[in-house]
N, C-alpha and C positions, 0 to 999 in steps of 0.2 A: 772863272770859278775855281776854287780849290778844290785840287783834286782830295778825295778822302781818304786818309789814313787813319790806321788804327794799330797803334805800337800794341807789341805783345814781349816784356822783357820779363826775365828771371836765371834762375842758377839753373844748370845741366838736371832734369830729369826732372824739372817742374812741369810739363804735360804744353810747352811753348809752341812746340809743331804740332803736337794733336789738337789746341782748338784754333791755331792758325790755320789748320788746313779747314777743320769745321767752318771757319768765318767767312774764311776765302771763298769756299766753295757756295754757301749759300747767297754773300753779297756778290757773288760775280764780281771778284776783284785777284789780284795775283800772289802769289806768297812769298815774298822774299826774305828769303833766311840770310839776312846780312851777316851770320858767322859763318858762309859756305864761302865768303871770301877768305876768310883768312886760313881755314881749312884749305882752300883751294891754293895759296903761295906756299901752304904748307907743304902739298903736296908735291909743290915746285921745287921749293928748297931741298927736302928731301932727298928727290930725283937729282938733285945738283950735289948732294955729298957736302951740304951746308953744313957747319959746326951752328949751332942751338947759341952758345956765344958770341960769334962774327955779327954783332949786330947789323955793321956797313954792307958786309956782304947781302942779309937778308935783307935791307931796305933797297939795296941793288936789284935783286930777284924782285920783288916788290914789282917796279919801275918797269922791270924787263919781261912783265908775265901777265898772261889775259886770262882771264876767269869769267867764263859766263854759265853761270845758275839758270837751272830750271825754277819756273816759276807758275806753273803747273800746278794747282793743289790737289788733283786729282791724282798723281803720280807720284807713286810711294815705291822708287827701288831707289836707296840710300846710296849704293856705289856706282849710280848715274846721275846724281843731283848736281855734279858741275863737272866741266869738262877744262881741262887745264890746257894752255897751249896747242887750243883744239882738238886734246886726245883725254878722253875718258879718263876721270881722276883716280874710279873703281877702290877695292876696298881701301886702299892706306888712305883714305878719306875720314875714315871713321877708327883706321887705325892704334891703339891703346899707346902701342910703343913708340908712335910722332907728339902725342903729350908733351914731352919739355920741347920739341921744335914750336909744337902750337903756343905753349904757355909763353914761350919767347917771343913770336912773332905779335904774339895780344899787347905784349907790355910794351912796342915799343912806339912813341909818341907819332914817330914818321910816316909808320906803317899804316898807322890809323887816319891818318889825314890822308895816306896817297890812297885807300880805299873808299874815302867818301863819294868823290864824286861816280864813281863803278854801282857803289850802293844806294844812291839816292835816285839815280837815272831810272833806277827799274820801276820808282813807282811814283814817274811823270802824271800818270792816269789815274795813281790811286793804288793802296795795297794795303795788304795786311805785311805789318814787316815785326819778325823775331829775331828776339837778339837776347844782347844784353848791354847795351846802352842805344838801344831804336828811342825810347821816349825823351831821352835824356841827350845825347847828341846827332845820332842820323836825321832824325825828325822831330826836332823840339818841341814844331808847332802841331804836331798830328792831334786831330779831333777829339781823340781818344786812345789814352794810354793805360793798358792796364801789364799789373805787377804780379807774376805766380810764385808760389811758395810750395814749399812743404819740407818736413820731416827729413834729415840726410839718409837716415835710412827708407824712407819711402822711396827717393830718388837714387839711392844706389839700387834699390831691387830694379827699379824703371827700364834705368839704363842697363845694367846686367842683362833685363827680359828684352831691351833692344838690341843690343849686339847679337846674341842670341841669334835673334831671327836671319838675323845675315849669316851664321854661319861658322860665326868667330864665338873663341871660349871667353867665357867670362866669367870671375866668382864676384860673386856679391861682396863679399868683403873686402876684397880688392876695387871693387869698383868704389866700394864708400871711402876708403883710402884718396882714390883719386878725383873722386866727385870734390869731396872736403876740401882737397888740396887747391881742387883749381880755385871753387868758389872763395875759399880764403885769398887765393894769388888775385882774382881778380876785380875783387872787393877791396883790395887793399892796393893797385896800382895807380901808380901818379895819372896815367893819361886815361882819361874815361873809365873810372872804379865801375863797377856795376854796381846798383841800387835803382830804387824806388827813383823814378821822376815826380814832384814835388807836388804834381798834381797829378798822379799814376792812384788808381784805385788797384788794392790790394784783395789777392785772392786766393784763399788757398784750397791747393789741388790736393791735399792730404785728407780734408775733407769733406770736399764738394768734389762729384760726379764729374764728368766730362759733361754731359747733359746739361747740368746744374750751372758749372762755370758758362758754359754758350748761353744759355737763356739768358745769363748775367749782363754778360758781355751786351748782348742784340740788346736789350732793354738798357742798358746804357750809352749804346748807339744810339738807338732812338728817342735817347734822351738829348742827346746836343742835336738834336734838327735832323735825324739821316735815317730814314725808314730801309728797313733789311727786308732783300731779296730783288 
């Protein structure tokens, strides 16, 4: 039997882990944020005094470094979501100023293929997985792929009100700076662009509830054969 997945992709502060954790939780399934791997080498490199250009190097650290994600959707502290080299990743996980290490690490073709197989094991059983290429290449064949949106200013305030809660400063208008940035860098990379998977249903969280998108979601579960809960 195939296990059931259900991709969840879009650009930074399109609302991917809040109805991933809503789905998760209700299907009794696990949530795996396949960008906490590469967060997570980031956080490696980092730690190793990586230049952001040493490509070789980072595909080295790559090779050299274990990340395992929590996959918990019930457990929401960000600077325990994965633990690097069996030590607690903690804040430089979500860090602003690792941005051009992460933006590095995303673009590079090797990296992304020596994380596949880390990222697809988690969900042998079935998951909810976010990203931003789950539909498109982690999980091509998942049951159900849906695509979030919204306004860059909706997603800079987002992201701004998440940082936030952790502790760390943040201005909105610098975060729209950097939101923009990334999703242009990563819409526009040779190896796994982020976009819409071809048969991804589009949703946007600028206008629809958190509420609104899950009913969505479940009724289009239950629309390919797979009843929720």
């Amino acid at each position: 039997m195939t296990p059931p997945v259900i991709t969840i992709d879009g650009p930074a502060g399109s609302g991917k882990t809040t109805l991933g954790r809503r789905l998760a939780t209700t299907l009794g399934l696990p949530l795996v944020d396949t960008g906490l791997f590469y967060r997570g080498v980031m956080v490696a490199a980092a730690r190793a005094g990586i230049d952001p250009t040493d490509h070789d190097a980072l595909i080295d650290c790559v090779r050299r470094t274990v990340v395992v994600i929590d996959t918990d959707p019930t457990h929401d502290d960000a600077d325990s979501a994965a633990r690097v080299d069996g030590v607690e990743a903690g804040p430089a996980l979500r860090d602003p100023a690792n941005a051009p290490l992460l933006a590095s690490m995303s673009s590079i073709p090797e990296v992304r293929a020596l994380l596949l197989d880390a990222q697809r094991s988690l969900a042998d059983a079935g998951a909810i997985a976010v990203g931003r290429d789950c539909g498109t290449v982690v999980f091509p064949d998942a049951q159900l792929k849906l695509y979030l949106d919204a306004s860059e200013t909706v997603r800079a305030q987002r992201r701004a009100s998440q940082l936030r809660g952790t502790g760390a400063d943040a201005d909105t208008a610098l975060m729209r700076g950097e939101v923009g940035a990334r999703d242009r860098l990563d819409a526009s990379r040779t190896a796994a662009p982020m976009r819409a998977a071809d048969d991804a249903h589009v949703l946007d969280t600028g206008v629809l509830g958190i509420d609104e998108v899950a009913r969505t979601a479940l009724d289009l579960w239950a629309a390919v054969g797979a009843a929720p809960g």
